[in-house]
Phi, psi and omega in degrees: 000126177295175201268154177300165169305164163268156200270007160258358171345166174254136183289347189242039164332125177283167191299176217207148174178086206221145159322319170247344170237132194245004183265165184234146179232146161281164211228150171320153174279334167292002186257349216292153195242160184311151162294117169291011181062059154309219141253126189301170169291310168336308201278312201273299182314301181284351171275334208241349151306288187279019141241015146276313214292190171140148178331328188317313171328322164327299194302339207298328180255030179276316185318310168342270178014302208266318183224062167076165148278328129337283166295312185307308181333294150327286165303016183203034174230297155291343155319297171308305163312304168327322225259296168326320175272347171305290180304313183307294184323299164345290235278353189268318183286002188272307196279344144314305179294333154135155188242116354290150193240201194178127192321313151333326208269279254257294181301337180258004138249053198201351176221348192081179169328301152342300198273331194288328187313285199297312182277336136328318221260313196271322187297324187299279192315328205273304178318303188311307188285339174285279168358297178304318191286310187295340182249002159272333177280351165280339176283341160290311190266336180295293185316343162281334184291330186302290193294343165293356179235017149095017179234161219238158140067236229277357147330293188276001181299135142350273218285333151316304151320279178348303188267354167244021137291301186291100175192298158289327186296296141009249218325330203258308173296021154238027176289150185275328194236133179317299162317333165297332181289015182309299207297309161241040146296318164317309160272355149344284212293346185273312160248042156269335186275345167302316201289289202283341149302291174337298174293332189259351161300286151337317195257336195277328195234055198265010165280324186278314204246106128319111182287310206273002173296142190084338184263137204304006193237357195313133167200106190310326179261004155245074213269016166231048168316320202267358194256135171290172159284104178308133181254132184269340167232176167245130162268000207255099215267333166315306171316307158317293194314318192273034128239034186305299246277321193307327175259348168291311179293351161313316184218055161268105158268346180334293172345306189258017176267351181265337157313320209262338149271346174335287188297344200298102179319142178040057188292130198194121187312301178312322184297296193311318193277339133002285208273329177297313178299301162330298216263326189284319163333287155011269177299319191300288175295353202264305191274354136328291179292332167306298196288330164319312189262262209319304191296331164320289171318259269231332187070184191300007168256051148277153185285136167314328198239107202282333179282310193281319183080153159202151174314139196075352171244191168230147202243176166254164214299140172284359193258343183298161188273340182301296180287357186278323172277314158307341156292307185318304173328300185288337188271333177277325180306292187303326221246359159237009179289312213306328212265347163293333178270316167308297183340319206251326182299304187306321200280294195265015178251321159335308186270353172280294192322310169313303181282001161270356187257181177304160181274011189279309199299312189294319159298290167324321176273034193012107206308082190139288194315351177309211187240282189344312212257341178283312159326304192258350140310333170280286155347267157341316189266320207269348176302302197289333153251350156323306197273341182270286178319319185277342176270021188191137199263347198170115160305256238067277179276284183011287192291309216279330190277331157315312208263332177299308175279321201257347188263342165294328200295314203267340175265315173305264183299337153301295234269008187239343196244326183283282177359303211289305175282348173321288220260052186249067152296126154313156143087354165292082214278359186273041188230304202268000161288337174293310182314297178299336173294299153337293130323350175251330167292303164310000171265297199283331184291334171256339166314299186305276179348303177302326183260012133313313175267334161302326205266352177300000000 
């Protein structure tokens, strides 16, 4: 892997493609160079789209629950923000450290080796437990969609599901460039917009749609009986608090944002941030009307898992066709999310590979870049969470404890340490905005830890 860029490099340097430097930076639109037939904005905006969504969306208006309709509100609006100058802050420091960049690239030139390791390392993991985690919800919600059209036993199984999402998913995770997954970033969003119809249907039209059919509160001429009294704040800030980490983690896309500008046609700093803007805007509406709509319908007794239901709590009825398709909905969303979450994982387990094998391996495999090592890196993650998902029904903490340290990392604590020290230049006031991103991640990861293990 070449050495990083010097962090003086000029920013606004044209692309770049020579025999000893292969790096590229993004560049001024007076600078722009002809098209390299890249990945369109369009292509980059829907990718860093469909590696937000994802079952969670599902979580939101349990999230509502814990903090008002006000606060949820409030809360997924900064989020959204965060989350956006998080990504922006990425994408400037990938192009400082030099093009192509690679998390590696970007943590060793704000840390050395080490640090390039160690966020290889945070990146693997955090993708791996998403992956894994995408193929326990098909394995949750299919067997019900089954046995609702009458069918039994090995039909209606966990692990049959299971093995025919990866069965589509597999083919699509050894695709090589993130711009190839467009189709199924397309389709992510088309049925998260089935889903988010689905809720908002519920809530606007419930003499037509019944929420409350099946619940012992079920009452045709009142059909939204069965809903407690919506709370518009919360006073109880343990309750804010414990449903911070469910909306940071709602638009965490990082992972894929320095891939996604890599490839990127006419890469121009105004495009990147374009596509950023978009997809958490986007995401930002989407999950409104979900945690909104949902909390609306059912009020603080609502399921965590809003499609799926749990006892004692209230879902919408299983039998309507509306949620019967919208479970269908959610299993294809996970099931085209997963080979996005293989990508950025498959990118950082190379390079973990790479730096433990001999330097003969690296050189043979153009470093990285072979056929071999991209197979058996792929290979590897799709075994391994396939052999991980059929032995365990729920990561639970596992997974909340993954996404608190390694998904802060990548949205916080990365893309606010790499800024700060890169860009130290006078007179840069977006450098101490970094400082504060950076600082609030070093906030927030043990706060999320602590209120994980009270809630244990």
């Amino acid at each position: 892997m070449d050495a990083p860029a010097s962090i003086n490099s000029s920013p606004t340097r044209a692309l770049t493609s020579t025999a000893s430097d292969h790096r590229q930076v993004l560049i001024e639109p007076e600078a722009l160079p002809p098209s390299k037939g890249g990945a369109s904005l369009s292509t980059v905006l829907f990718s860093l789209l469909a590696t937000i969504l994802g079952a969670g969306i599902l979580g939101l208006p349990y999230a509502y629950s814990k903090s008002g309709m006000v606060g949820g509100c409030l809360l997924l609006l900064v989020c959204c923000c965060l989350s956006a100058f998080g990504a922006h802050l990425l994408v400037e420091a990938s192009d400082r450290s030099g093009r192509p960049a690679s998390f590696y690239s970007v943590a060793q030139a704000i840390g050395g080796a080490r640090a390039g390791v160690a966020m290889d390392l945070l990146i693997f993991v955090n993708s791996y437990g998403s992956a894994t985690s995408y193929l326990i919800v098909v394995g949750g919600v299919m067997p019900d969609v089954a046995e609702s059209f009458g069918a039994s036993g090995f039909v209606a199984s966990r692990q049959l599901w299971m093995l025919v999402a990866l069965a589509v998913a597999a083919p699509l995770s050894y695709l090589r460039d993130l711009s190839a997954l467009r189709f199924a970033a397309y389709v992510t969003f088309v049925m998260t917009v089935y889903i988010t119809a689905v809720v908002v249907l519920f809530a606007v039209m419930p003499g037509t749609f019944d929420p409350c059919a099946g619940t012992p509160h079920h009452s045709p001429s009142h059909p939204l009986d069965c809903r407690d009294e919506l709370v518009l704040t919360v006073t109880d800030p343990m309750d804010m608090l414990g449903s911070l980490p469910i909306y940071i983690f709602a638009f965490t896309n990082h992972q894929n944002a320095i891939t996604a500008t890599n490839e990127m046609d006419r890469p121009t700093r105004a495009r990147a941030l374009k596509a950023i803007l978009g997809a958490v805007g986007l995401g930002l509406g989407l999950y409104l009307c979900v945690g909104g709509g949902g909390y609306y319908t059912f009020g603080p007794e609502v399921a965590s898992d809003v499609l799926a239901g749990e006892p004692g709590k209230l879902s919408y009825p299983d039998k309507a066709a509306l949620v019967i398709v919208g479970r269908i909905a959610i299993a294809i969303v996970v099931t085209m999310c997963y080979p996005l979450q293989v990508h950025p994982g498959r990118g950082c387990l190379i390079s973990l590979l790479l730096k433990a094998a001999p330097a003969s391996w690296a050189k043979r495999d153009g470093a990285g870049s072979g056929n071999t090592l991209h197979v058996v890196a792929t290979s590897l993650m799709v075994a391994g969470t396939i052999g991980t998902a059929l032995a365990v029904k729920s990561l639970g903490v596992i997974l909340t404890l993954i996404g608190a340290v390694c998904s802060t990392s990548v949205q916080f604590i990365l893309p606010g340490a790499a800024y700060f020290l890169l860009f130290t230049e006078p007179g840069r006031r977006k450098r101490w905005f970094a400082l504060g991103q950076l600082i609030l991640g070093l906030i927030i990861v043990p706060l999320c830890l602590t209120l994980t293990f009270i809630g244990m």
